[in-house]
C-alpha positions as CSV (number, residue, x, y, z in Angstrom):
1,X,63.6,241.9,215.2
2,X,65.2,243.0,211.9
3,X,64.5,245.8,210.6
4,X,63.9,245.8,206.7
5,X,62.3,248.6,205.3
6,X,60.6,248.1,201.9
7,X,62.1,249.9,199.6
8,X,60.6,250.4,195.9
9,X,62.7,248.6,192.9
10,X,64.2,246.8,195.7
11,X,64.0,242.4,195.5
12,X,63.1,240.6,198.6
13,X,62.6,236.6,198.8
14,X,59.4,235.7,201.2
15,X,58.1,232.8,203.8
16,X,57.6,230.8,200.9
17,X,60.9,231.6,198.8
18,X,59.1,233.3,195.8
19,X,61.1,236.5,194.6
20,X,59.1,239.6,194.8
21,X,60.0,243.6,193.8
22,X,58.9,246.3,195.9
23,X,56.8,248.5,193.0
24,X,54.7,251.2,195.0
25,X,54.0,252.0,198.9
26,X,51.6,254.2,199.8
27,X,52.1,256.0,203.2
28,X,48.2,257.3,203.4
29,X,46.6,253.6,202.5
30,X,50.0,251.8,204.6
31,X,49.9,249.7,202.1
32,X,52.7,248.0,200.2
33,X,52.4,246.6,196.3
34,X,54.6,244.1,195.0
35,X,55.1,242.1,192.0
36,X,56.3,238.6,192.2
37,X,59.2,237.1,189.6
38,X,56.1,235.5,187.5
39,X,54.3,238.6,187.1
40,X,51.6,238.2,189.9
41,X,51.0,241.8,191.7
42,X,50.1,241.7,195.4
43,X,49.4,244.0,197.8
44,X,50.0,243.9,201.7
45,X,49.6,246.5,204.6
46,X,52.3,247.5,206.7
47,X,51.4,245.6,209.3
48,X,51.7,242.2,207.2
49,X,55.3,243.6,206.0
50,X,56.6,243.9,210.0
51,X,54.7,240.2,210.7
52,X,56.8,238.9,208.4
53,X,59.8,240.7,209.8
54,X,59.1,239.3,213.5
55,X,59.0,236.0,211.8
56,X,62.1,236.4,210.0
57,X,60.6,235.1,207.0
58,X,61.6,238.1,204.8
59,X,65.3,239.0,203.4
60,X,67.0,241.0,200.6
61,X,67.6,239.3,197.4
62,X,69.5,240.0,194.5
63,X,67.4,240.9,191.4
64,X,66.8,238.2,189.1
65,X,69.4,237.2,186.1
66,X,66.6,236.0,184.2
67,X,64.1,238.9,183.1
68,X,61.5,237.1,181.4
69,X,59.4,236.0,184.3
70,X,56.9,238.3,184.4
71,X,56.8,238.3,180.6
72,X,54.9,236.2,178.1
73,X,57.9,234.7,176.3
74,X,58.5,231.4,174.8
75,X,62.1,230.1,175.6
76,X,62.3,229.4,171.9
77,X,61.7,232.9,171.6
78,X,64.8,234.0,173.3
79,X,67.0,232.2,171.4
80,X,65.7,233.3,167.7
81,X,67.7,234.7,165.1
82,X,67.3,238.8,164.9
83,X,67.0,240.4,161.5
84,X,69.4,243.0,161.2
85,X,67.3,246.5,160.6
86,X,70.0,249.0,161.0
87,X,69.9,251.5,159.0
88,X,73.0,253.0,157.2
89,X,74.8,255.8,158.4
90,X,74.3,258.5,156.2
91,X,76.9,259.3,153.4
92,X,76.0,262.5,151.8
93,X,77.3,266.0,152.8
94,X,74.4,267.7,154.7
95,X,76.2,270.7,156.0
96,X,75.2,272.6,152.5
97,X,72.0,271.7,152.5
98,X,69.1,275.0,153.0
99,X,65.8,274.7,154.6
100,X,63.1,275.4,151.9
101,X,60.3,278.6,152.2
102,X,57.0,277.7,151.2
C-alpha cells in the first residue's frame, strides 16, 4: 500500500485525473476537505482517503500553472491591457515638516 498522507496546500490528482488541493482536515470529524482545480469543494472521510490509497488511484501532483480555475475569469480577461495607477514617488522634503496641535 502507499502511504500518502494528506497534507493541507498540498495537490494530489485522483481515480478520475481531476487535480484537487488539500484545504482543511479535521482530526475530530476524520474528515478531509478539498477543492478541485475548477473550484468545486468536496469533502471525504479518512477512510475514503486510504480506499483510494489501497487502490492506488491517488498521487502527488504538482500545483497547477494556470491559477484561474477556480476563478470566474474570462480568458479575454487575462490578456487585457492594465491601466497604469502608480502613484508618483514623492518629491518634496518631508524631514522638516511638524506635526500640528489642535
Amino acid at each position: 500500500m502507499n502511504v500518502l498522507k494528506p497534507e493541507i496546500g498540498e495537490w494530489y490528482r485522483g481515480a478520475t485525473n481531476a487535480l484537487f488541493e488539500v484545504v482543511a482536515i479535521d482530526d475530530a470529524d476524520q474528515t478531509i476537505e478539498i477543492q478541485y482545480f475548477d473550484g468545486t469543494i468536496e469533502e471525504m472521510d479518512f477512510d475514503a482517503w486510504n480506499e483510494m490509497l489501497i487502490d492506488e488511484s491517488i498521487e502527488r501532483a504538482d500545483a497547477p500553472e494556470d491559477w484561474s480555475g477556480s476563478l470566474d475569469v474570462d480568458s479575454e480577461d487575462l490578456g487585457r491591457e492594465f491601466e497604469d495607477n502608480a502613484q508618483p514617488a514623492w518629491s518634496k522634503d518631508t524631514s522638516r515638516l511638524t506635526p500640528r496641535l489642535r
